[in-house]
KEZALO-922138 format. One record per residue (C-alpha): residue number from 0; residue in three letters; x negated, y negated, z. Coordinates in steps of 0.1 Angstrom, whole numbers, plus 5000, padded with zeros to 4 digits. Each point is the difference from the previous one (the first is absolute). Layout:
BEGIN
<doba resi="NUM" resn="ALA" x="X" y="Y" z="Z"/>
...
//
This chain:
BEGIN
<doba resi="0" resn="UNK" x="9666" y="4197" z="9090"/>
<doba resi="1" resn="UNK" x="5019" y="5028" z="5011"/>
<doba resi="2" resn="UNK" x="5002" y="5035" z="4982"/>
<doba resi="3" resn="UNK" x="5032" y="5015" z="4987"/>
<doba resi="4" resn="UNK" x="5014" y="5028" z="5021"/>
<doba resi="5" resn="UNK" x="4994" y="5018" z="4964"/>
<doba resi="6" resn="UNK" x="4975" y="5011" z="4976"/>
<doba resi="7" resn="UNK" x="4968" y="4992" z="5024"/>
<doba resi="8" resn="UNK" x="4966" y="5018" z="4988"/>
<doba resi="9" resn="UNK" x="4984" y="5005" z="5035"/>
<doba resi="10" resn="UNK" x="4965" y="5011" z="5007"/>
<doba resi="11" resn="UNK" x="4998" y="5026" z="5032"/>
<doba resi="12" resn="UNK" x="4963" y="5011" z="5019"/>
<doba resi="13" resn="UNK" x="5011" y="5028" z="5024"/>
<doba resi="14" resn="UNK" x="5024" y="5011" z="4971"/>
<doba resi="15" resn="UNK" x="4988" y="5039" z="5011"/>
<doba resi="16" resn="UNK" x="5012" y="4995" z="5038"/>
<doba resi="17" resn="UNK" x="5028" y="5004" z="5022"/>
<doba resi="18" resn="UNK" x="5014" y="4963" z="4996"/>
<doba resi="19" resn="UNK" x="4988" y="4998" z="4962"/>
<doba resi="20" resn="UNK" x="5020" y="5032" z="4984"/>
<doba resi="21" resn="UNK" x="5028" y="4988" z="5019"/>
<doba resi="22" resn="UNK" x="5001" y="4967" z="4985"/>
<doba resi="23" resn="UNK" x="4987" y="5006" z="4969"/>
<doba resi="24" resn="UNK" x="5028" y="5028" z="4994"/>
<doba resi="25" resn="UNK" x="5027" y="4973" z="5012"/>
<doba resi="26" resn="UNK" x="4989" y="4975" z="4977"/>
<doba resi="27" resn="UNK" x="4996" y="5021" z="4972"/>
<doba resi="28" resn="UNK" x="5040" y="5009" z="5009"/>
<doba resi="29" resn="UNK" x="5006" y="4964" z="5002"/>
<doba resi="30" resn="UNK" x="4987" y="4997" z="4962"/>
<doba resi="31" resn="UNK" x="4967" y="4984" z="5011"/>
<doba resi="32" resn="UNK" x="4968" y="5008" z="4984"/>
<doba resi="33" resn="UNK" x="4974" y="5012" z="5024"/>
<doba resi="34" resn="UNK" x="4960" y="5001" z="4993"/>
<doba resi="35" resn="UNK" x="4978" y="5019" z="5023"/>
<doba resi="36" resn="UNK" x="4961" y="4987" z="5010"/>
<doba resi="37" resn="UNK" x="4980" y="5033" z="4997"/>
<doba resi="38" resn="UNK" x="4964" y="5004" z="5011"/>
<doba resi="39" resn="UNK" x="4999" y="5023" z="4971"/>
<doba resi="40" resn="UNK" x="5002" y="5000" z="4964"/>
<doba resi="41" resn="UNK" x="5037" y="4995" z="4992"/>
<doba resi="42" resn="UNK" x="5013" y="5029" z="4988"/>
<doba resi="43" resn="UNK" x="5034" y="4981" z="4992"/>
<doba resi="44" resn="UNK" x="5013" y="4968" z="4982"/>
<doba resi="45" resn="UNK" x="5018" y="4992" z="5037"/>
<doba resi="46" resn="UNK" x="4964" y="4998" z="5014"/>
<doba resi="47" resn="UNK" x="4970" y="4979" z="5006"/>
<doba resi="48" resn="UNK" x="4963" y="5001" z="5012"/>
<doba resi="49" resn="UNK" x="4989" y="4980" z="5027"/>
<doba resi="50" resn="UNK" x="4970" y="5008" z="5020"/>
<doba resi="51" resn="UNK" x="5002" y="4982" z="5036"/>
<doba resi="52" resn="UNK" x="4972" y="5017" z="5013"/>
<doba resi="53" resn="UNK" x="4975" y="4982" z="4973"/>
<doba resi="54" resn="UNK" x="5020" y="4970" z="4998"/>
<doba resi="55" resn="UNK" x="5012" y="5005" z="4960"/>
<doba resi="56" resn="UNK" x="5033" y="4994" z="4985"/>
<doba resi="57" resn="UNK" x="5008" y="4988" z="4963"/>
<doba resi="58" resn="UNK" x="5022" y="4969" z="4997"/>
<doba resi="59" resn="UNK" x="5017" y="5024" z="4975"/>
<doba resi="60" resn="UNK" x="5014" y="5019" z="5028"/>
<doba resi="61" resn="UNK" x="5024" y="4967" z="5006"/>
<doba resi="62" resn="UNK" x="5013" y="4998" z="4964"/>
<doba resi="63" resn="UNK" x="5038" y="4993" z="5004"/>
<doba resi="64" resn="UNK" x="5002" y="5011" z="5039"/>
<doba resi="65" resn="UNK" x="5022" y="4976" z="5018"/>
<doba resi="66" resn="UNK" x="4996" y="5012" z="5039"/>
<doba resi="67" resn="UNK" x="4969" y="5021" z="5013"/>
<doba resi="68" resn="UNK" x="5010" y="5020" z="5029"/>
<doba resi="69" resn="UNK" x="4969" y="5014" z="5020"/>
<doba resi="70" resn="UNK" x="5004" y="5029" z="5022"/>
<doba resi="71" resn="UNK" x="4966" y="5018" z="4995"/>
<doba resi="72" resn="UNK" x="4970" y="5009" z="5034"/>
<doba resi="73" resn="UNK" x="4990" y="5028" z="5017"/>
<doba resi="74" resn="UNK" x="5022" y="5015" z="5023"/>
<doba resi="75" resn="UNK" x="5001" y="4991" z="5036"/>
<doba resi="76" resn="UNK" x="5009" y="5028" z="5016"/>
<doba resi="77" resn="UNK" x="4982" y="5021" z="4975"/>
<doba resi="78" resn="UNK" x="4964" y="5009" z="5018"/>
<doba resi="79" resn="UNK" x="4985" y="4989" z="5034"/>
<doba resi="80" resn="UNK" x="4987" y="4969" z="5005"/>
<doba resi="81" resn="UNK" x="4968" y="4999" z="4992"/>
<doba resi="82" resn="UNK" x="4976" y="4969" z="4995"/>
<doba resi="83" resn="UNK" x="5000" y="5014" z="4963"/>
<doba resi="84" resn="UNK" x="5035" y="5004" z="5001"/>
<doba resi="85" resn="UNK" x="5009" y="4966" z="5012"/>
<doba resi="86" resn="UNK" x="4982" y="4984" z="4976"/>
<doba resi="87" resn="UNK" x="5014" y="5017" z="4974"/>
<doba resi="88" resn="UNK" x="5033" y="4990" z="5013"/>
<doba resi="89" resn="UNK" x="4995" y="4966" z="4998"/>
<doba resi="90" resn="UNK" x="4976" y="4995" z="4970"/>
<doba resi="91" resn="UNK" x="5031" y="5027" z="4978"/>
<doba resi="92" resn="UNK" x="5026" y="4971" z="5008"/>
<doba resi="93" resn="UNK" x="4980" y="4967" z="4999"/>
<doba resi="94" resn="UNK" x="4980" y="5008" z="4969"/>
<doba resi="95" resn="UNK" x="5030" y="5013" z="4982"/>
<doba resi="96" resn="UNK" x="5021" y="4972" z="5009"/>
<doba resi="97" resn="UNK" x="4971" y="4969" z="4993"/>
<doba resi="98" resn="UNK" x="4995" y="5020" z="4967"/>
<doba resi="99" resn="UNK" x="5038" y="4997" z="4991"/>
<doba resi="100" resn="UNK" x="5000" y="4963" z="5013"/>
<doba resi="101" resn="UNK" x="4972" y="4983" z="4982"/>
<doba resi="102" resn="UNK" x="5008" y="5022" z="4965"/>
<doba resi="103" resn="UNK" x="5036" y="4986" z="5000"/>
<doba resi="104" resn="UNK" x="4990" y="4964" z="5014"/>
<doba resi="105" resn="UNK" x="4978" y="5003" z="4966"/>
<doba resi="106" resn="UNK" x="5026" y="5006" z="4976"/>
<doba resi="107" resn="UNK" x="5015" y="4975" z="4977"/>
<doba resi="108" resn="UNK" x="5031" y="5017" z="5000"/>
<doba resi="109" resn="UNK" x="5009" y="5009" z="5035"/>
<doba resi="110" resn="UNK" x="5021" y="5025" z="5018"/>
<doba resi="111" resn="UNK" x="5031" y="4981" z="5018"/>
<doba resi="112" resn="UNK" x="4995" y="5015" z="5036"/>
<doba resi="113" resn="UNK" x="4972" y="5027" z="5016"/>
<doba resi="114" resn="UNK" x="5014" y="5022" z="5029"/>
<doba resi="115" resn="UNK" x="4971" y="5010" z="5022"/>
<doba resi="116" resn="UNK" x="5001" y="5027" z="5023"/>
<doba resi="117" resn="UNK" x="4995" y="4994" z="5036"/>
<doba resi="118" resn="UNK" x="5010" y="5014" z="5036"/>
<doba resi="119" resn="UNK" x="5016" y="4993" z="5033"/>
<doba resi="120" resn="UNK" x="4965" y="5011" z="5014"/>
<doba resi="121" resn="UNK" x="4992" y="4963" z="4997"/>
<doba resi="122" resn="UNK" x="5019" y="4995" z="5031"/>
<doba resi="123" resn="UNK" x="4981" y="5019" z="5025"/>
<doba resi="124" resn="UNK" x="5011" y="5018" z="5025"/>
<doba resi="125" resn="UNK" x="5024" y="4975" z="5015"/>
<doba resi="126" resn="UNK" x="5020" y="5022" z="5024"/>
<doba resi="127" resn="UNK" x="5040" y="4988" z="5000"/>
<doba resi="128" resn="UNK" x="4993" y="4966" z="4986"/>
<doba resi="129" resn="UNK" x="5025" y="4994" z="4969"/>
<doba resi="130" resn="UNK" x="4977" y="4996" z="4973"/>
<doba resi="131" resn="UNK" x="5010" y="4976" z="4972"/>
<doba resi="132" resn="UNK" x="4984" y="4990" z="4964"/>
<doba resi="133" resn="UNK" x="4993" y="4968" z="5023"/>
<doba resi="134" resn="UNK" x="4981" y="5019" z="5024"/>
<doba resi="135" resn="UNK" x="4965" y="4994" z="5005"/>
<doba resi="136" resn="UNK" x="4974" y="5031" z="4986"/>
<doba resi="137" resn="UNK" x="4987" y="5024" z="5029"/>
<doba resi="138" resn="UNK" x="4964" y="5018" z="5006"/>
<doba resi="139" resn="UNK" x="4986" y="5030" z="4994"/>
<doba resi="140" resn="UNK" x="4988" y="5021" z="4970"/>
<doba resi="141" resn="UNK" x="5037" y="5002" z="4985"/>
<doba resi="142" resn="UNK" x="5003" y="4965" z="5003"/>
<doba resi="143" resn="UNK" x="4966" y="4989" z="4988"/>
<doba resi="144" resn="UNK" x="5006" y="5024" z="4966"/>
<doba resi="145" resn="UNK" x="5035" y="4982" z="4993"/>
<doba resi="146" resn="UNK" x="4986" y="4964" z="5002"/>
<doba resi="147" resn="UNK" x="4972" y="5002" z="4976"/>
<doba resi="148" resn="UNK" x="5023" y="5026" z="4979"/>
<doba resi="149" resn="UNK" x="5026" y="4966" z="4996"/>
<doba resi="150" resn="UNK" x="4971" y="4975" z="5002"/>
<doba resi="151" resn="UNK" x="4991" y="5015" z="4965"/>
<doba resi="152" resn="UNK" x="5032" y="4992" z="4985"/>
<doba resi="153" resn="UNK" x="4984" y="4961" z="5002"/>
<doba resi="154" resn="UNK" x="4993" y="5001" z="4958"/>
<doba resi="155" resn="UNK" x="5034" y="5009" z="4993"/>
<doba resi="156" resn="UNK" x="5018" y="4974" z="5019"/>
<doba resi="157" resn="UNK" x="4974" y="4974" z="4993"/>
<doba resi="158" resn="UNK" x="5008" y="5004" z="4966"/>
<doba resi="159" resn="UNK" x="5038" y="4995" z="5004"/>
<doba resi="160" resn="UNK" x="5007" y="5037" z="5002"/>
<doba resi="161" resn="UNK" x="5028" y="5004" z="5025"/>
<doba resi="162" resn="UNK" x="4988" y="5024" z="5023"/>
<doba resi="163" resn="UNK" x="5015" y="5024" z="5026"/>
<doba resi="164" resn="UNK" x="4986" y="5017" z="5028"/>
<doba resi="165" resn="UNK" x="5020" y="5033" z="5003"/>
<doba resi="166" resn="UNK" x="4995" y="5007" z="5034"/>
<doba resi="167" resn="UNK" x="5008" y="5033" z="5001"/>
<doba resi="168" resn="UNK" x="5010" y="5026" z="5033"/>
<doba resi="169" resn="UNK" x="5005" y="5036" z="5008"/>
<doba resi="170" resn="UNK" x="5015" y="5012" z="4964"/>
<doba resi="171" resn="UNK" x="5022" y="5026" z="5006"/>
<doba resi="172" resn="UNK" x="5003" y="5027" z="4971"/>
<doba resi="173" resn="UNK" x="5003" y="5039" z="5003"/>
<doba resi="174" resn="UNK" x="4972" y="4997" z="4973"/>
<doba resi="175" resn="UNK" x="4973" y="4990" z="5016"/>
<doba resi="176" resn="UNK" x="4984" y="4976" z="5027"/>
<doba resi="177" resn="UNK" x="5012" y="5007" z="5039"/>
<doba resi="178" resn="UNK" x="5033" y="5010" z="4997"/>
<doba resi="179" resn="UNK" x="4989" y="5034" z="4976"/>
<doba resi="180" resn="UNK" x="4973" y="5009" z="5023"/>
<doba resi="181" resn="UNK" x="5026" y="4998" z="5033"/>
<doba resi="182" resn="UNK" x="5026" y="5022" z="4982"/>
<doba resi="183" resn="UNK" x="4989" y="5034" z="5001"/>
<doba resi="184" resn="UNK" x="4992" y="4992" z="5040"/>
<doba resi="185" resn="UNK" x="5034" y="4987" z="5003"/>
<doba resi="186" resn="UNK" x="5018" y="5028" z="4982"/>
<doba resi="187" resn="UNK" x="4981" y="5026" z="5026"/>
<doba resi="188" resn="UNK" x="5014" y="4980" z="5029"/>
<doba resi="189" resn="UNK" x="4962" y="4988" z="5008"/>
<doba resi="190" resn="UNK" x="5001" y="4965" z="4995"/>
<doba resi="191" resn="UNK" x="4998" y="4977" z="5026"/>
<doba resi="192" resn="UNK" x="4992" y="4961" z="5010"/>
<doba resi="193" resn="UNK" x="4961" y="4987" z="4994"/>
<doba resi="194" resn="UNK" x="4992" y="4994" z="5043"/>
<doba resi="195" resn="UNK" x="5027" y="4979" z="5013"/>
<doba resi="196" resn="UNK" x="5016" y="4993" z="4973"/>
<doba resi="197" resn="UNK" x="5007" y="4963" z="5006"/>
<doba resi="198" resn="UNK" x="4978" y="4993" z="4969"/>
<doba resi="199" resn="UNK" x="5016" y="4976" z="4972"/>
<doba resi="200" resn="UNK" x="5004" y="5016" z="4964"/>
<doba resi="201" resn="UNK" x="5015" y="4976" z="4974"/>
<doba resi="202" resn="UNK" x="5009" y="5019" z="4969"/>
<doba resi="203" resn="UNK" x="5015" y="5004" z="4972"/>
<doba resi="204" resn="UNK" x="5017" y="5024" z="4976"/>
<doba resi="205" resn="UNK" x="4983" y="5006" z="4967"/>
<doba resi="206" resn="UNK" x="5038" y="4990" z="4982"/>
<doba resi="207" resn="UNK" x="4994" y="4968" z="5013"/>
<doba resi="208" resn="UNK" x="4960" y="4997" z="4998"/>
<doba resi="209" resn="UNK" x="5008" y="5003" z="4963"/>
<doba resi="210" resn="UNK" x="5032" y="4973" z="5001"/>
<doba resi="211" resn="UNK" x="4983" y="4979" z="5019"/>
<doba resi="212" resn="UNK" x="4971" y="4996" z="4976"/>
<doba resi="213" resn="UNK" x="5025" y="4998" z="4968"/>
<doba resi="214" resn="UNK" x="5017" y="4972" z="5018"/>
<doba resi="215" resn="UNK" x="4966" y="4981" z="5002"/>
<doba resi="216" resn="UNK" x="4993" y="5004" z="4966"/>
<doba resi="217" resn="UNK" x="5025" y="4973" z="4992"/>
<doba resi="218" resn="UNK" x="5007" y="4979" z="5032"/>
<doba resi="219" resn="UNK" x="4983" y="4970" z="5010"/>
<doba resi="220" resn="UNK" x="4986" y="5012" z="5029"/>
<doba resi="221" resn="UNK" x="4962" y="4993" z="5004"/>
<doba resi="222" resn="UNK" x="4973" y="5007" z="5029"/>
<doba resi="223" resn="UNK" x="5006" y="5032" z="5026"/>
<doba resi="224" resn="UNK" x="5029" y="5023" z="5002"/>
<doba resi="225" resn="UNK" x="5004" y="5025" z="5019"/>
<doba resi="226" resn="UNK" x="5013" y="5029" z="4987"/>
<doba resi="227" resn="UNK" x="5019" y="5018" z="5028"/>
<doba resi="228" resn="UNK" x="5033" y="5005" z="5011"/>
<doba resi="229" resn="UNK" x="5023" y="4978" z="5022"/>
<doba resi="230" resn="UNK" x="5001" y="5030" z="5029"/>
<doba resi="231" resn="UNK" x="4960" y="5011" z="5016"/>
<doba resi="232" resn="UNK" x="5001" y="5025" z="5023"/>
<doba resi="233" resn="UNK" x="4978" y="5014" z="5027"/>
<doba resi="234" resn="UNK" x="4983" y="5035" z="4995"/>
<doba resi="235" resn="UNK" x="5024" y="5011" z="5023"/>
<doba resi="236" resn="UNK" x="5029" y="4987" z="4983"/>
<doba resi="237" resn="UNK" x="4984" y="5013" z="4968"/>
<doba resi="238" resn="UNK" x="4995" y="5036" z="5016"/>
<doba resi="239" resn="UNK" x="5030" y="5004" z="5013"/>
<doba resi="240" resn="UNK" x="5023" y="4984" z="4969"/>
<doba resi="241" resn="UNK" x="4982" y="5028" z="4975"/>
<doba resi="242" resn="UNK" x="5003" y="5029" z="5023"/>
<doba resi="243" resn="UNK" x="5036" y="4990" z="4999"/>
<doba resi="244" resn="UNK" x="5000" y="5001" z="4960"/>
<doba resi="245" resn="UNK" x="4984" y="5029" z="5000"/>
<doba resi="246" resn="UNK" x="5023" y="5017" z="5027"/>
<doba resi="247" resn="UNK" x="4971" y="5011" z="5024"/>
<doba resi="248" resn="UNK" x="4982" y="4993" z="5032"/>
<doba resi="249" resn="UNK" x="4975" y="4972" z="5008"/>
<doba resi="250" resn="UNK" x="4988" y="5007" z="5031"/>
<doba resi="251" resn="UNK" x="4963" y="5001" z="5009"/>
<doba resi="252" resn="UNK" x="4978" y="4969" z="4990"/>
<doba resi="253" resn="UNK" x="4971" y="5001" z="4986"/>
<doba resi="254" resn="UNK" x="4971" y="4993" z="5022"/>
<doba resi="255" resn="UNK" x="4975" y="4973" z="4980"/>
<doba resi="256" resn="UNK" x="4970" y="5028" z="5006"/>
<doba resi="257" resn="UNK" x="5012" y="5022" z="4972"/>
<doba resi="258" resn="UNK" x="5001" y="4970" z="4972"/>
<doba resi="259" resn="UNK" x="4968" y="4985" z="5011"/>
<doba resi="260" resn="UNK" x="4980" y="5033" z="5002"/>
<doba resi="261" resn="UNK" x="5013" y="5005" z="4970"/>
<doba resi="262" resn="UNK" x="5002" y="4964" z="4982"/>
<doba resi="263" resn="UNK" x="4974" y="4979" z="5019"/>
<doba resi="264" resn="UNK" x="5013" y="4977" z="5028"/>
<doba resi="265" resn="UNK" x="4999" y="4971" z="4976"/>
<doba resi="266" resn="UNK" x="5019" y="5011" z="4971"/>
<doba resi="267" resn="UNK" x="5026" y="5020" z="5027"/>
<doba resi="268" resn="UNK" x="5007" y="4967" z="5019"/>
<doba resi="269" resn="UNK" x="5004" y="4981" z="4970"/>
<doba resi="270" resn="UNK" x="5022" y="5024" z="4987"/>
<doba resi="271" resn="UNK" x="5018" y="5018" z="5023"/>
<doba resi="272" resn="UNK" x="5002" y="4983" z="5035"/>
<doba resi="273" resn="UNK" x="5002" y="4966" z="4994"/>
<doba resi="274" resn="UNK" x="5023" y="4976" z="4979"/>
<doba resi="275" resn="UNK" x="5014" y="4969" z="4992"/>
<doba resi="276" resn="UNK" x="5039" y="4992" z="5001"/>
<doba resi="277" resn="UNK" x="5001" y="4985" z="4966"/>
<doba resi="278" resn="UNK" x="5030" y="4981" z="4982"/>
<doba resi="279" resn="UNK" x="5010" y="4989" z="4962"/>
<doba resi="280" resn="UNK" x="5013" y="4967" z="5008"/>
<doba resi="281" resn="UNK" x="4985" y="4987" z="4963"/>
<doba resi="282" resn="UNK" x="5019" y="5030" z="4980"/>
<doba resi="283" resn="UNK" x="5033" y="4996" z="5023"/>
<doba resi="284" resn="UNK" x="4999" y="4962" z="4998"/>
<doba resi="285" resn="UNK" x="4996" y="5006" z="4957"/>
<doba resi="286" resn="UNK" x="5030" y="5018" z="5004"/>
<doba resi="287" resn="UNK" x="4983" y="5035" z="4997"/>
<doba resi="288" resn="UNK" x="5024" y="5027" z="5005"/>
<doba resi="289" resn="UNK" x="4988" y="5036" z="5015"/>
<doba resi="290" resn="UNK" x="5017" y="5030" z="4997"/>
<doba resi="291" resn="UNK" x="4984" y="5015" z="5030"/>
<doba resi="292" resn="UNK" x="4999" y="4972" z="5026"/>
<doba resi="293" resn="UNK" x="4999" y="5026" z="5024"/>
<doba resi="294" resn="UNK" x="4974" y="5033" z="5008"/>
<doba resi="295" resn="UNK" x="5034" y="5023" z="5006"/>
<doba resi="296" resn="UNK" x="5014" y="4990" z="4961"/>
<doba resi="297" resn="UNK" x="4964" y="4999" z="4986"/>
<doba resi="298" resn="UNK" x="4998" y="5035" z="5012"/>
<doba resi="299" resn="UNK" x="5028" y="5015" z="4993"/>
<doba resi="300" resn="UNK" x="5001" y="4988" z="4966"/>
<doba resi="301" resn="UNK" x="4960" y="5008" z="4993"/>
<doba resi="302" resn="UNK" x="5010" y="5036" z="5012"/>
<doba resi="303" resn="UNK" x="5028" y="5003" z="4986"/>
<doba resi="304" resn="UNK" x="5021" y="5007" z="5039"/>
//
């Protein structure tokens, strides 16, 4: 059964996050009823307890929820990677997300659809290849992470829970993630393309991250998605296109020493010199329509140019 575009009671992890204020605030506008998982003791009636860590959620949690939308792990970008690290990368999205799946598949009473978070990092580096929802999952760390991350989404589906796999990109917001931390470099006039530049980046503005999602809620749409726009761009186009916004110079690149002395090679390649040329041929083909379907409109509007 499909939900209602109306009146939905939707369960967020990740509520605290870039992604997760975004889309709990639009909801909430929208008249929905949000409740936030909190590690903590809930401090609110809009929040929850779950502890991924340990494995322990109350059924309780679920009481009247109609769609779970799961957004919560450690950050990618956030420290080097470590062995430690790296494990806690992958264990802070598949426990999370197994813990979600079997409590729901549990339920008498189930939630109508369970939006998991995912990323276009399942692709591997790919070079210019056009990468589809059709296209077969890549190698490397990145990669590796994003399959067992969905592979723990199993209960849910199993159980007649539609299921989507929000394959998410490069979310541009001046609040956070990549595009905040390349401003201030950008308004000095010191930004400049990661090496050559001919690197993929499939993104996405945080307007329509957050549509995108809402639209899910109550389509039919199960399996991956990938949440990017219609429009990737290489680094260079990327540089070059925000410089313009910004109305300054993009001249010198930036050699990969700097990032890699300063990030790890790993983490730096991952991140910042390679790609993948990624597509939303589900979303279009559901007749998902972006305001921003390309980087010079995303911009402008995000910074208000």
């Amino acid at each position: 059964m499909l939900l209602t575009i109306t009146d939905m009671k939707i369960l967020i992890t990740g509520a605290s996050g870039l992604i997760g204020q975004a889309l709990s605030k639009e909801l909430i506008a929208r008249g929905h009823t949000t409740v936030a998982a909190v590690r903590r003791s809930p401090r609110r009636n809009d929040e929850v307890q779950w502890d991924p860590q340990s494995g322990v959620m109350a059924r309780e949690a679920f009481q009247g929820i109609d769609a779970v939308v799961h957004l919560a792990g450690a950050g990618i970008g956030d420290k080097r990677w470590t062995d430690s690290y790296k494990m806690e990368i992958l264990e802070s999205r598949t426990r999370g997300t197994r813990l979600l799946a079997e409590t729901m598949a549990s339920l008498e009473v189930k939630p109508s659809v369970f939006l998991s978070g995912s990323a276009i990092g399942i692709y591997g580096v790919r070079d210019d290849e056009e990468l589809t929802e059709q296209s077969s999952i890549g190698s490397g760390f990145l990669a590796d992470v994003c399959r067992d991350w969905e592979a723990a989404t199993a209960p849910a589906s199993q159980a007649g829970i539609r299921t989507v796999l929000l394959r998410t990109g490069i979310v541009l917001s001046p609040k956070g993630g990549a595009l905040k931390k390349q401003l201030p470099l950008f308004k000095l006039g010191l930004g400049g393309k990661f090496g050559n530049g001919k690197q993929w980046q499939s993104w996405i503005s945080i307007t329509d991250e957050v549509n995108a999602i809402i639209h899910l809620l109550t389509s039919s749409v199960s399996g991956p998605v990938n949440l990017t726009a219609p429009q990737p761009v290489t680094n260079s186009d990327f540089t070059r296109t925000l410089a313009s916004v910004v109305s300054r110079p993009a001249i010198v690149p930036i050699p990969s020493f700097g990032p890699k002395l300063l990030l790890g090679g790993e983490l730096a390649n991952a991140l910042l010199f390679t790609g993948q040329r990624v597509v939303p041929s589900v979303l279009s083909s559901d007749g998902f329509q972006f305001a921003h379907p390309t980087l010079e409109s995303a911009l402008r509007a995000l910074l208000n140019k």
